[in-house]
Backbone as numpy.savetxt, mean C-alpha at the origin, in Angstrom:
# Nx Ny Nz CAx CAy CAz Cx Cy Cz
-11.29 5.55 -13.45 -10.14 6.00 -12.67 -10.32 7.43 -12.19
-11.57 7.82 -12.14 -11.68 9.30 -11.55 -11.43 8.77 -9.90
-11.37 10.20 -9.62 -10.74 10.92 -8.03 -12.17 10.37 -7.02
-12.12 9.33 -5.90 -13.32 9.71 -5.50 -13.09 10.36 -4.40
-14.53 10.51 -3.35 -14.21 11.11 -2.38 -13.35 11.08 -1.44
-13.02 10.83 -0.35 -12.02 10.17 1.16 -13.15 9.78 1.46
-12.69 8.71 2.40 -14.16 8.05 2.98 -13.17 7.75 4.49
-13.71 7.68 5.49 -13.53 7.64 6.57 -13.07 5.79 7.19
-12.36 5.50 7.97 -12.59 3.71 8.73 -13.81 2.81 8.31
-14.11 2.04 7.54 -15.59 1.43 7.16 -15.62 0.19 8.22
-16.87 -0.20 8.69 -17.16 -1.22 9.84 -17.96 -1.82 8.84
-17.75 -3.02 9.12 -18.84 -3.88 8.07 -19.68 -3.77 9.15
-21.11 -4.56 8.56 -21.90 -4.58 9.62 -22.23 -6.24 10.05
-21.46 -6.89 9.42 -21.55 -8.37 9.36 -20.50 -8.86 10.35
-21.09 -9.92 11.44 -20.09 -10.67 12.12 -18.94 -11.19 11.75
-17.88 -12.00 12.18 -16.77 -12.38 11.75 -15.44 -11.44 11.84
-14.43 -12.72 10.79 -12.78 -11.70 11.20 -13.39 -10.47 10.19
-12.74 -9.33 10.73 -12.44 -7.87 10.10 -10.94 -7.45 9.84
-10.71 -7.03 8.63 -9.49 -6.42 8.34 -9.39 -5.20 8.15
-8.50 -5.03 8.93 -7.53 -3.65 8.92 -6.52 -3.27 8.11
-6.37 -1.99 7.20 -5.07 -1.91 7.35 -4.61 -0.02 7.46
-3.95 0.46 7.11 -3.08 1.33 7.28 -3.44 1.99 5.56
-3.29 3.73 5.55 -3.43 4.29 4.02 -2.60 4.04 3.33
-1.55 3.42 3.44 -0.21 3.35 2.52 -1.05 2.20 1.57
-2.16 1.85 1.44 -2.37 0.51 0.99 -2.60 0.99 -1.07
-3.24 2.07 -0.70 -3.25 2.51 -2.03 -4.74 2.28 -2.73
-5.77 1.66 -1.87 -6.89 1.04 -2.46 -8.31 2.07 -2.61
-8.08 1.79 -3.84 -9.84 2.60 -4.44 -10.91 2.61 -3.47
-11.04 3.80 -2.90 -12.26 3.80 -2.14 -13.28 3.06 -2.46
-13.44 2.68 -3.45 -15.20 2.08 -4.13 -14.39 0.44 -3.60
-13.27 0.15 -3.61 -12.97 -1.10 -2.95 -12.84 -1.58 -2.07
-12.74 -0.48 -1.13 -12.19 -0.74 0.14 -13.82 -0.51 1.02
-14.67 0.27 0.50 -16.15 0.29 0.52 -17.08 -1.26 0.41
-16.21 -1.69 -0.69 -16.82 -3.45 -0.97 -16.74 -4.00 -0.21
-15.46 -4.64 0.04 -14.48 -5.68 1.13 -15.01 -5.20 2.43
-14.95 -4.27 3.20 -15.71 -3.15 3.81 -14.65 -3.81 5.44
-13.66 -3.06 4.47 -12.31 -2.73 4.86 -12.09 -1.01 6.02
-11.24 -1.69 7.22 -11.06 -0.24 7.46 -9.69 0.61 7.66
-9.56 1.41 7.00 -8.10 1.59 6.64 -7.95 3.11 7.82
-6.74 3.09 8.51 -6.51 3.74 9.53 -5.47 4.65 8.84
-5.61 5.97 8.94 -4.75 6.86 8.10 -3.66 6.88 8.70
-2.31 7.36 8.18 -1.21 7.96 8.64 -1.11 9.42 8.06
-0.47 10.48 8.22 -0.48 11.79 8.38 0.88 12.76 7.52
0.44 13.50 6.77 0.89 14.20 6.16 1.58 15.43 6.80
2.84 15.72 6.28 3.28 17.33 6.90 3.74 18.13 5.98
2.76 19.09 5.64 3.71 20.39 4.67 4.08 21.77 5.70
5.36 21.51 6.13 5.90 22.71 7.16 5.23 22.26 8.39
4.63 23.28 8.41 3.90 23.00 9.90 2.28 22.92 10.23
2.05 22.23 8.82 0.27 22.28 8.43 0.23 20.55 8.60
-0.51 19.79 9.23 -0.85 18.50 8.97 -2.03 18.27 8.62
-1.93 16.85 7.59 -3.12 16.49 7.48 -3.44 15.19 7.72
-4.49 14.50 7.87 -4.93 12.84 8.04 -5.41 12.66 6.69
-4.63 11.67 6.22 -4.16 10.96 4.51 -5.83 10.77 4.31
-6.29 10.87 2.94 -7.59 10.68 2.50 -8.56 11.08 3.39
-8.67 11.42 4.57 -9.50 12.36 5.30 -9.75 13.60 5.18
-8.59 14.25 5.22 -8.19 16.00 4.92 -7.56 16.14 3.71
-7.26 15.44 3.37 -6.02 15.26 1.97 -6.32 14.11 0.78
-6.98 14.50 -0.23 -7.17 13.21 -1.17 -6.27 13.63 -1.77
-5.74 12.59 -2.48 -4.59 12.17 -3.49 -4.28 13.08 -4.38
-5.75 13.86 -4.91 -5.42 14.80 -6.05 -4.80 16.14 -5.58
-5.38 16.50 -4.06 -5.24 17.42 -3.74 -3.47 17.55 -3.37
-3.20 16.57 -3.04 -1.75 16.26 -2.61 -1.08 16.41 -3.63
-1.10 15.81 -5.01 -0.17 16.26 -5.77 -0.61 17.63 -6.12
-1.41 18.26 -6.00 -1.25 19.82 -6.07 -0.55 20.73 -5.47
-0.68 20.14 -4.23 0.37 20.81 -3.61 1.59 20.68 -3.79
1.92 19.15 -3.81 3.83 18.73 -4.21 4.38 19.44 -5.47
3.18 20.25 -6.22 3.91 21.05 -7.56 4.09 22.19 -7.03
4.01 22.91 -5.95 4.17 24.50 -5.49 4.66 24.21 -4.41
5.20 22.92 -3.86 5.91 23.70 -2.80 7.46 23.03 -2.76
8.24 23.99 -2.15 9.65 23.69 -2.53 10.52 22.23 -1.94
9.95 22.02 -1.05 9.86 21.21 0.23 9.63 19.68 -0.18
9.86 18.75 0.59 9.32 17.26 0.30 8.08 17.19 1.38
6.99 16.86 1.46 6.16 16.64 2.98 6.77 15.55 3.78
6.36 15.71 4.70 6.91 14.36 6.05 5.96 13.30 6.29
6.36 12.25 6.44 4.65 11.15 6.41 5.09 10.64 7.88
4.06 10.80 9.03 4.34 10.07 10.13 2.82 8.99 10.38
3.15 7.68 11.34 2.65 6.36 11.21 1.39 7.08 12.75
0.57 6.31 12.54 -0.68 6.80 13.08 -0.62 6.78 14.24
-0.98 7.60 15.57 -0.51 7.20 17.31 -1.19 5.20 17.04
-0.91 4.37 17.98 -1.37 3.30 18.65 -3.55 3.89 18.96
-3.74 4.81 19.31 -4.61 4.91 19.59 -5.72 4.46 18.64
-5.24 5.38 17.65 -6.11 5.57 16.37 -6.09 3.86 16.00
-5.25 3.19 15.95 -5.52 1.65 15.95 -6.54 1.20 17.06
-6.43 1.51 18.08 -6.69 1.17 19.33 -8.67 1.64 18.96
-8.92 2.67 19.10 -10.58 2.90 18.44 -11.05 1.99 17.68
-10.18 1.92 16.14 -10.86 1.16 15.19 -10.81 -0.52 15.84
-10.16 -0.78 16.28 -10.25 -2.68 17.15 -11.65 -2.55 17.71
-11.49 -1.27 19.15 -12.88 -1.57 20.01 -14.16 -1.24 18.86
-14.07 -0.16 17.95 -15.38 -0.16 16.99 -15.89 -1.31 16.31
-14.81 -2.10 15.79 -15.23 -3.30 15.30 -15.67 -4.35 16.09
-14.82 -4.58 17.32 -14.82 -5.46 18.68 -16.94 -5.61 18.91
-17.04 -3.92 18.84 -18.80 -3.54 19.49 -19.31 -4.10 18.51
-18.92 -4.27 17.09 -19.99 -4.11 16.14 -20.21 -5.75 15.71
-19.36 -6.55 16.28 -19.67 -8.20 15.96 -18.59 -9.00 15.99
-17.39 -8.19 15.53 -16.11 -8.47 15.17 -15.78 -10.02 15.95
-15.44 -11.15 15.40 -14.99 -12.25 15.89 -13.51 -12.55 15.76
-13.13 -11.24 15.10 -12.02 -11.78 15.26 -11.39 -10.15 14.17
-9.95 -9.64 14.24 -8.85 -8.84 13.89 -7.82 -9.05 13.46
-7.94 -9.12 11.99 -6.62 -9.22 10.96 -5.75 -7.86 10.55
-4.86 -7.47 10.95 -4.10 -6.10 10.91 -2.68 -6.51 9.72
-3.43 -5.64 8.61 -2.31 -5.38 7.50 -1.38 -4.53 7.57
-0.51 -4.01 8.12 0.50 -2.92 7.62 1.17 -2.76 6.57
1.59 -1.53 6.31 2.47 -1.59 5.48 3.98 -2.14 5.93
4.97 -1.83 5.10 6.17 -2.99 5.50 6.64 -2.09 6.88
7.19 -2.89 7.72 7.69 -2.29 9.04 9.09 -2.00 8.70
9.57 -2.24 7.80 10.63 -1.89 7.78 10.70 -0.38 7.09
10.54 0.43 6.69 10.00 1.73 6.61 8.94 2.80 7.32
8.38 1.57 8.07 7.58 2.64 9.37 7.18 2.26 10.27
6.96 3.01 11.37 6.56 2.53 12.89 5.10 2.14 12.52
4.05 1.89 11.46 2.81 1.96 11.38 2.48 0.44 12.33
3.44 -0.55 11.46 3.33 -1.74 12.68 3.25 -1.60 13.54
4.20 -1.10 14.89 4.54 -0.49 15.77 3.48 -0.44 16.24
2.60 0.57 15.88 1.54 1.31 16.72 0.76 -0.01 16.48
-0.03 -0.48 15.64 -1.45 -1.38 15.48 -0.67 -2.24 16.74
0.48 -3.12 16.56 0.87 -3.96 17.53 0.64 -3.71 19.20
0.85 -2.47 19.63 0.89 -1.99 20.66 -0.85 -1.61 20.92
-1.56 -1.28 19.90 -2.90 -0.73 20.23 -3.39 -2.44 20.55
-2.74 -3.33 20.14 -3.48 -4.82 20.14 -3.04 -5.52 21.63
-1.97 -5.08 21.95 -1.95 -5.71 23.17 -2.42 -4.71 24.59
-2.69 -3.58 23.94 -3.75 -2.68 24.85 -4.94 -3.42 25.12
-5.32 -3.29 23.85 -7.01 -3.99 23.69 -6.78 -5.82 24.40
-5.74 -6.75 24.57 -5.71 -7.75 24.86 -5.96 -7.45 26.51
-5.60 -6.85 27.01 -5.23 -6.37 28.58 -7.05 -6.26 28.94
-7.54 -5.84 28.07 -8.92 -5.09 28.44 -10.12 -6.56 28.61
-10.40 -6.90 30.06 -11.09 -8.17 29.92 -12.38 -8.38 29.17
-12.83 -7.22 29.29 -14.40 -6.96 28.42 -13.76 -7.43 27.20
-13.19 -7.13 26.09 -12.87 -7.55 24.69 -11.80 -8.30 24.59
-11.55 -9.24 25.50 -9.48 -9.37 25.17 -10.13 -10.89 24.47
-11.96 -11.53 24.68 -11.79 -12.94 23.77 -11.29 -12.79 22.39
-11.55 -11.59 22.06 -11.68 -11.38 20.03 -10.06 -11.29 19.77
-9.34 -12.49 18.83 -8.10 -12.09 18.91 -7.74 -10.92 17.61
-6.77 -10.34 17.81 -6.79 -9.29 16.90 -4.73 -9.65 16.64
-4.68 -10.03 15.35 -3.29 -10.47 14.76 -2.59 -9.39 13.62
-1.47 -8.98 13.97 -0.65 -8.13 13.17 -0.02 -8.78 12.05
0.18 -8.39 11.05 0.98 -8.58 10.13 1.93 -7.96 9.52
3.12 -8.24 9.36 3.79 -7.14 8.60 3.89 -7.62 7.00
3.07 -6.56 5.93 3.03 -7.24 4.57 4.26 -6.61 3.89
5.51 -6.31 4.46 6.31 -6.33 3.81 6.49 -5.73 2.77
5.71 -4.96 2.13 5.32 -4.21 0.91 4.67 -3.22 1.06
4.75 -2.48 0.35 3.96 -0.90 0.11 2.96 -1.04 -1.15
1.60 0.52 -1.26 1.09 0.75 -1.84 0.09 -0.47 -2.52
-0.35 -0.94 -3.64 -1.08 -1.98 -3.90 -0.59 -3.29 -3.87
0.84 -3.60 -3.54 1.26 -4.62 -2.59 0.50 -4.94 -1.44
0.82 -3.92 -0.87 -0.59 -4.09 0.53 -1.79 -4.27 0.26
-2.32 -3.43 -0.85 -3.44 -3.44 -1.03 -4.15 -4.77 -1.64
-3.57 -5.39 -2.57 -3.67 -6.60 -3.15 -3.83 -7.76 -1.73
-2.74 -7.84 -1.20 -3.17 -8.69 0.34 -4.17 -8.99 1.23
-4.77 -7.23 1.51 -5.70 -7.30 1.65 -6.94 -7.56 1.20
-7.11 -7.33 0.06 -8.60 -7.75 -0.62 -8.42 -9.24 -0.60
-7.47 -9.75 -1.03 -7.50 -11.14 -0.72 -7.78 -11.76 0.38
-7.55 -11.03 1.76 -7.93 -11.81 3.12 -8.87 -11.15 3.60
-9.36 -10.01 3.08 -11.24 -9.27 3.13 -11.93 -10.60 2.77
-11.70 -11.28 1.21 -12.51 -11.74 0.27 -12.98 -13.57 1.14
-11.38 -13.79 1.88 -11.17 -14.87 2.65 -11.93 -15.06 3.82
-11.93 -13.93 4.61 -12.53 -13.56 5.91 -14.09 -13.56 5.61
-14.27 -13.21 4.43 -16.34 -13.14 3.93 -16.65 -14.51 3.59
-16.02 -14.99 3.50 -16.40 -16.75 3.26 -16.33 -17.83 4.18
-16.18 -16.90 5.68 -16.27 -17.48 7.04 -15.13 -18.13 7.57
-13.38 -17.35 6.99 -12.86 -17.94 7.15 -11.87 -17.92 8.73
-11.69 -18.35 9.79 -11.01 -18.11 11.42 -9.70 -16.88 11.21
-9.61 -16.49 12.12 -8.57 -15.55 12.32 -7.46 -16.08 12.10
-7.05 -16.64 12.47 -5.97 -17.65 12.21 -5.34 -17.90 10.53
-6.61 -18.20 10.16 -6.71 -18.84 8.47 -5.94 -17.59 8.37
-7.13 -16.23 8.37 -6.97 -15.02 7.63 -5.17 -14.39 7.63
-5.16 -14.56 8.82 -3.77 -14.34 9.21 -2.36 -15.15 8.54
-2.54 -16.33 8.11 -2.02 -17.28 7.75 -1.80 -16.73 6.30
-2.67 -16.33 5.49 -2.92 -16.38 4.30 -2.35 -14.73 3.77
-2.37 -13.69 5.16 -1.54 -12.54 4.56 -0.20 -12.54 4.90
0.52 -13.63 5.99 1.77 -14.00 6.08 2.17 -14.53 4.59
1.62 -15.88 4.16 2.09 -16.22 2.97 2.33 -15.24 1.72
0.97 -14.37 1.95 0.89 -13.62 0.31 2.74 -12.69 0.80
2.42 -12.00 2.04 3.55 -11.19 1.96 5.17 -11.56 1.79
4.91 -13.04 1.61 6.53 -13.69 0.91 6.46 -13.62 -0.45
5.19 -13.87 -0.97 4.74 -13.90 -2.54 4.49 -12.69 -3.25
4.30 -11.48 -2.76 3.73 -10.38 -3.45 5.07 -9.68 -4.05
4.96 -9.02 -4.98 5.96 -8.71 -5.74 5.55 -7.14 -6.03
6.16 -6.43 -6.11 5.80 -4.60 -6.48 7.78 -4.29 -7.59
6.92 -4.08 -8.49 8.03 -2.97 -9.33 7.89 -2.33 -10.06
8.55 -1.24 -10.39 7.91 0.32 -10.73 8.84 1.02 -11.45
8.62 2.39 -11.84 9.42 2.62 -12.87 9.12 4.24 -12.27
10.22 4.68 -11.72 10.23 6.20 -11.62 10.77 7.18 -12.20
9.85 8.21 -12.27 10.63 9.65 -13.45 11.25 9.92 -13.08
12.24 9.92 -11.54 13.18 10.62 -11.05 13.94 9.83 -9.66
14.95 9.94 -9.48 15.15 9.42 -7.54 14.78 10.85 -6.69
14.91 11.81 -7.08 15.12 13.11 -6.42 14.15 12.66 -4.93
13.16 12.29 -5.16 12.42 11.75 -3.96 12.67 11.31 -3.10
13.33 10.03 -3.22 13.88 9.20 -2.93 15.08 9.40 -1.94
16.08 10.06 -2.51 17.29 10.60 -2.20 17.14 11.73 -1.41
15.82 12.95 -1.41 16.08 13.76 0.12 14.98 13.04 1.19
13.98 11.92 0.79 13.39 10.82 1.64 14.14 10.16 2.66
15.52 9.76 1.82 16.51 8.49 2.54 15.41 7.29 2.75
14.84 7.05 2.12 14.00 5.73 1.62 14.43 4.81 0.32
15.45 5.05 -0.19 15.90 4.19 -1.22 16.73 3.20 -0.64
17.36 2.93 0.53 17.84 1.10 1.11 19.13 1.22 0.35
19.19 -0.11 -0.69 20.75 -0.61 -1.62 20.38 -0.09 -2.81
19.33 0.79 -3.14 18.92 1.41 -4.60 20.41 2.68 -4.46
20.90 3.00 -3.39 21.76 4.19 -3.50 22.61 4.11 -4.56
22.88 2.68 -5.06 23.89 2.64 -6.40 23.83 3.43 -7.34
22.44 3.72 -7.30 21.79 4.55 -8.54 22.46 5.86 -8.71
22.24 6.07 -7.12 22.80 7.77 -7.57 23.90 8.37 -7.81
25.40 6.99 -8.53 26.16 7.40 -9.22 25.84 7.91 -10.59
24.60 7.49 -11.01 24.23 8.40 -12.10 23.48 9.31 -12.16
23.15 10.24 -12.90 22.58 11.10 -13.18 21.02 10.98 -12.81
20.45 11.85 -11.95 19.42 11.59 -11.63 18.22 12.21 -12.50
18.72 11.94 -13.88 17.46 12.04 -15.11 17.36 10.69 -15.06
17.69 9.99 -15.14 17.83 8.30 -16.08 16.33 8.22 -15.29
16.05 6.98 -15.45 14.68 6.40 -15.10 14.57 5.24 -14.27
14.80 5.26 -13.22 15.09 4.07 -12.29 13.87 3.01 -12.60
14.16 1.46 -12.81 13.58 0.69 -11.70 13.75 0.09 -10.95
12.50 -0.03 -9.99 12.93 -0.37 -8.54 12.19 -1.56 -7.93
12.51 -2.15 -6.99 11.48 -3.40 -6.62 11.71 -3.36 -4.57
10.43 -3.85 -4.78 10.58 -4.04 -3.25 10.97 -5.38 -2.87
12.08 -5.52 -1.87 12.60 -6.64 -1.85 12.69 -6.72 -0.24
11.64 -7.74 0.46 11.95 -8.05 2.19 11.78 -6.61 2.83
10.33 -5.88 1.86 9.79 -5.19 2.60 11.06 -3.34 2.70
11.83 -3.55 1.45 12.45 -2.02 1.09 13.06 -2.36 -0.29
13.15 -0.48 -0.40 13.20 -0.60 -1.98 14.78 -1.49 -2.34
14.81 -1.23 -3.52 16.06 -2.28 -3.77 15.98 -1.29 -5.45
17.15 -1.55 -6.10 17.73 -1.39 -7.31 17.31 -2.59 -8.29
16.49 -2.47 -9.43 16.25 -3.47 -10.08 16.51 -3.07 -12.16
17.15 -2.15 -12.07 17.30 -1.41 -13.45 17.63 -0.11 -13.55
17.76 0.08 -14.99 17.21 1.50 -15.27 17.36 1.94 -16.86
16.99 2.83 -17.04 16.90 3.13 -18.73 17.31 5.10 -18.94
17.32 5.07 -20.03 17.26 6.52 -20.43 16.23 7.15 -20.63
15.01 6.60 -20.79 13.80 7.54 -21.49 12.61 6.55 -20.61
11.52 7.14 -20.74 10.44 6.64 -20.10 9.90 5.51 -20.96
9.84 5.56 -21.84 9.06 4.47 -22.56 9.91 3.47 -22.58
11.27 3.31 -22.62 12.01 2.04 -22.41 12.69 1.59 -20.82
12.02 2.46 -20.16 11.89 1.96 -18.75 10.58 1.13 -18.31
9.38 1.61 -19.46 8.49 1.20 -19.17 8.28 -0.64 -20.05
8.79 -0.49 -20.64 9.12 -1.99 -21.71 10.15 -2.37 -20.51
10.70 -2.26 -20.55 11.53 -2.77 -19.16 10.83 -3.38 -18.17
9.88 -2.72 -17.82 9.06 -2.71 -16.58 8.35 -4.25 -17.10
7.45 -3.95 -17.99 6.55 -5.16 -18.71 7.30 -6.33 -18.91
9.16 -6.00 -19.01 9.82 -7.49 -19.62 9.96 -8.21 -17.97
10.09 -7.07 -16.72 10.27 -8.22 -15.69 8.98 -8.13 -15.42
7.76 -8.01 -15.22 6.80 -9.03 -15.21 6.63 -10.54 -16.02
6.92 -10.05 -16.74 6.78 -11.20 -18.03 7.44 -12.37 -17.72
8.83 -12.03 -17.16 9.69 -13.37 -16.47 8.91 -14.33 -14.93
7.65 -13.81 -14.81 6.66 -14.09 -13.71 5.39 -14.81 -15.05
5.06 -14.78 -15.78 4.64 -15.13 -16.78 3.76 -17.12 -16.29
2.55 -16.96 -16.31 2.20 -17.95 -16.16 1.99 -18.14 -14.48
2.73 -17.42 -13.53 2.44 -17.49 -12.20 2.40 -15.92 -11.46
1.41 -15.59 -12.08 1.10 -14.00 -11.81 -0.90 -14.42 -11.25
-0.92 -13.83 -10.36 -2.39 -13.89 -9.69 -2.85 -12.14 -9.30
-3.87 -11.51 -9.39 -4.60 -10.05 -8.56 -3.24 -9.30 -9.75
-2.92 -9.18 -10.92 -1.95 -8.52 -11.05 -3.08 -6.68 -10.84
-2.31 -5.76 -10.95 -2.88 -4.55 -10.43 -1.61 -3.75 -10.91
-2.53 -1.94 -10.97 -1.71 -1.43 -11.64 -1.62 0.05 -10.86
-0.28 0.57 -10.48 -0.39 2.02 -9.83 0.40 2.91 -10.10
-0.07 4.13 -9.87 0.99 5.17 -10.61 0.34 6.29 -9.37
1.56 7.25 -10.23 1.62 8.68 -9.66 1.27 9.74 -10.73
-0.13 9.90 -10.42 -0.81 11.01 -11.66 0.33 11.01 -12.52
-0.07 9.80 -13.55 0.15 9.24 -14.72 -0.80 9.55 -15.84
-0.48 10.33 -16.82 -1.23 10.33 -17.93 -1.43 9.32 -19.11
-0.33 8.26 -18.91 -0.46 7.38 -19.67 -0.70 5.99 -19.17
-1.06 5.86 -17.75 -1.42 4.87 -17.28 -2.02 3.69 -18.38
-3.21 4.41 -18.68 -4.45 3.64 -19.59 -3.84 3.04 -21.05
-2.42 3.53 -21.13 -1.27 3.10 -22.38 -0.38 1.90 -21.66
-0.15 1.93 -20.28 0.58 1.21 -19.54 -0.37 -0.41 -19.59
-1.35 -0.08 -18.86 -2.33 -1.07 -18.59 -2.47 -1.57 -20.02
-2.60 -1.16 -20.58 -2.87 -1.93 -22.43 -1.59 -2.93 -22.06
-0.34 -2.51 -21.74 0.94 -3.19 -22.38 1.14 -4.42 -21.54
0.57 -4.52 -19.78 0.55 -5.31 -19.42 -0.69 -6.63 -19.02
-1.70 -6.07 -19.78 -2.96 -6.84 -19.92 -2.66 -8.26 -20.14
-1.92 -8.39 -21.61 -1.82 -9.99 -21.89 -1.08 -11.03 -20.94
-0.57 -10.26 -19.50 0.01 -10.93 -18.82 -0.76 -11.20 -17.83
-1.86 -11.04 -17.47 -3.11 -10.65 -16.47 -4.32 -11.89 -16.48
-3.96 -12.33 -15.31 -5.37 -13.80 -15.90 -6.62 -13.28 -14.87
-6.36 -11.69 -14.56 -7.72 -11.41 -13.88 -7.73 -9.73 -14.68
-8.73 -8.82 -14.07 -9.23 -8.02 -14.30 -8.30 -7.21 -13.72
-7.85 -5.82 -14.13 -6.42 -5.22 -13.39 -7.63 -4.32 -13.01
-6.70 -3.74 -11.28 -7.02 -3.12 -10.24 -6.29 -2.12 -10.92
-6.63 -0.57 -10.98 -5.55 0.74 -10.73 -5.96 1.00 -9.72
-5.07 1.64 -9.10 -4.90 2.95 -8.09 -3.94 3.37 -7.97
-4.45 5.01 -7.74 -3.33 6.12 -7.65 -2.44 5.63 -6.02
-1.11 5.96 -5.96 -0.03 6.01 -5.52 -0.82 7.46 -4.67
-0.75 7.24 -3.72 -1.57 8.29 -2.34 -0.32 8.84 -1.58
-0.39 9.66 -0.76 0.60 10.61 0.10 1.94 9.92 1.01
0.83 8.52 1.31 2.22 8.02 2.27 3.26 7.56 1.13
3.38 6.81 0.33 4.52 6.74 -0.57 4.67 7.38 -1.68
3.54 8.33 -2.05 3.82 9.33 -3.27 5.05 10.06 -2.81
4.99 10.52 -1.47 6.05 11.56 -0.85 7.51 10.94 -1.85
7.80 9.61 -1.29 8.95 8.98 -1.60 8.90 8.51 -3.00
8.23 8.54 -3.70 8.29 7.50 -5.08 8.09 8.85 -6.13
7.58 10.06 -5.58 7.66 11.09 -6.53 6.45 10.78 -7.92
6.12 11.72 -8.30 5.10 12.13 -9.61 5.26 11.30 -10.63
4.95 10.41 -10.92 5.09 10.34 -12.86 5.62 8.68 -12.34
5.74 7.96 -10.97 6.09 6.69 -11.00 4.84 5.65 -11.79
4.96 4.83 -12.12 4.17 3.73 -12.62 4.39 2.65 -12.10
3.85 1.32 -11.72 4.62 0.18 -11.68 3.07 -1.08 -11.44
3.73 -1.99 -10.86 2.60 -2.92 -11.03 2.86 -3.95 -9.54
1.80 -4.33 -8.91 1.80 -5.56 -7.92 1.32 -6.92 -8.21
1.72 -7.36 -7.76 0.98 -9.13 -7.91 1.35 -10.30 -6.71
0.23 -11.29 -6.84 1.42 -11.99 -6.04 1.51 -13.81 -7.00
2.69 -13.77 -6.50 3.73 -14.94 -7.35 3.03 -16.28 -7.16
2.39 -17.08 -7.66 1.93 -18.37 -7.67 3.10 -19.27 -7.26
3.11 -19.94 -5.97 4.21 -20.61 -5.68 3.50 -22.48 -5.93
């Protein structure tokens, strides 16, 4: 679970569909390197300094900053363009075809733009055979990320655009994200918490959890102390018990992650994924969150 570098858009060099998605995805460079995935940043703002997410700004460096400065940062969704490059790069390099993951559209224009960079690129007769399909996965952070490796892993086994596409529509009815945060404070000067606002009749020590529900947060608990938010956390997985698939594990520079992951192992019929919680939803989910993705065996 060390820090790796930022790594830039990856082009496979192999024919076939290629997937896209957006940095909110949350995925380990050394994974997104495998799948050979290319993830299109969205952009950081502290005051009037920007940066391009894991390009200029890795994860660690970001929560360094969120401890010194007084401020929340601003996360804005990438121009259409920056979609628009990575299509024709892949388009040159063999590409038969364009699977586009977003994060949930209902929290950002990131859809928006890939959608619009796709019917640019459709207009263009030189490339408009290769179809290139949007998705909205309805979910944030290794929600997304989980989707995708699954329709990377789909797409390497020669599978049509169509299929690929098909198969991150479904996951994104099935994928499930819930988490356990040290605080709303985030949340609440974000205005990213949806019907979670119930919460903030209480005291904003307690320990929220939260779930993403149709692609925004939602109210799903809460506790007094961290460790029985976090048993909390493990008891609603557990009610998924027996139809849990890719379960995966993410936090916000968490020191006890590697205590977390112990607690939800026996529920896990694969190998758990971590990754750190990165700039586009660290902003909103704040330091010290934990939680877990999967998607639901229907």
């Amino acid at each position: 679970m060390s820090e790796t570098e930022p790594t830039s858009p990856t082009v496979n060099a192999a024919n076939g569909v290629r997937i896209v998605t957006d940095s909110a995805c949350d995925l380990p460079d050394d994974v997104v390197r495998a799948h050979h995935i290319s993830v299109v940043p969205l952009t950081i703002r502290f005051g009037t300094e920007e940066f391009v997410d894991r390009l200029e700004l890795s994860t660690a460096q970001f929560w360094a900053r969120c401890a010194v400065e007084p401020d929340l940062p601003e996360t804005a969704a990438p121009p259409p363009g920056a979609f628009e490059t990575v299509y024709r790069d892949l388009i040159a390099d063999g590409a038969t075809g364009i699977v586009v993951i977003s994060l949930s559209g209902a929290l950002s224009a990131t859809l928006q733009s890939a959608q619009l960079a796709a019917r640019t690129v459709a207009e263009d007769p030189s490339v408009a055979e290769t179809p290139i399909m949007c998705v909205d996965s309805r979910t944030i952070t290794l929600g997304l990320g989980t989707i995708v490796v699954a329709c990377a892993e789909l797409a390497a086994n020669g599978a049509e655009c169509a299929e690929v596409a098909a198969l991150a529509e479904s996951l994104s009815i099935r994928t499930r994200v819930i988490g356990a945060l040290d605080t709303l404070e985030n949340l609440k000067k974000g205005g990213r918490i949806g019907n979670a606002k119930a919460l903030l009749a209480s005291a904003l020590s307690i320990k929220p959890i939260i779930e993403v529900v149709d692609g925004v947060v939602e109210q799903a608990g809460r506790q007094r102390t961290r460790s029985k938010a976090l048993a909390l956390l493990v008891e609603r997985v557990r009610a998924y018990e027996g139809r849990i698939e890719h379960l995966s594990v993410l936090h916000a520079d968490c020191s006890d992650v590697d205590d977390f992951v112990t607690m939800v192992e026996p529920l896990a019929a694969n190998s758990i994924m971590v990754g750190e919680i990165g700039p586009v939803i660290g902003t909103h989910a704040g330091r010290g969150t934990i939680g877990v993705a999967f998607h639901e065996v229907q």
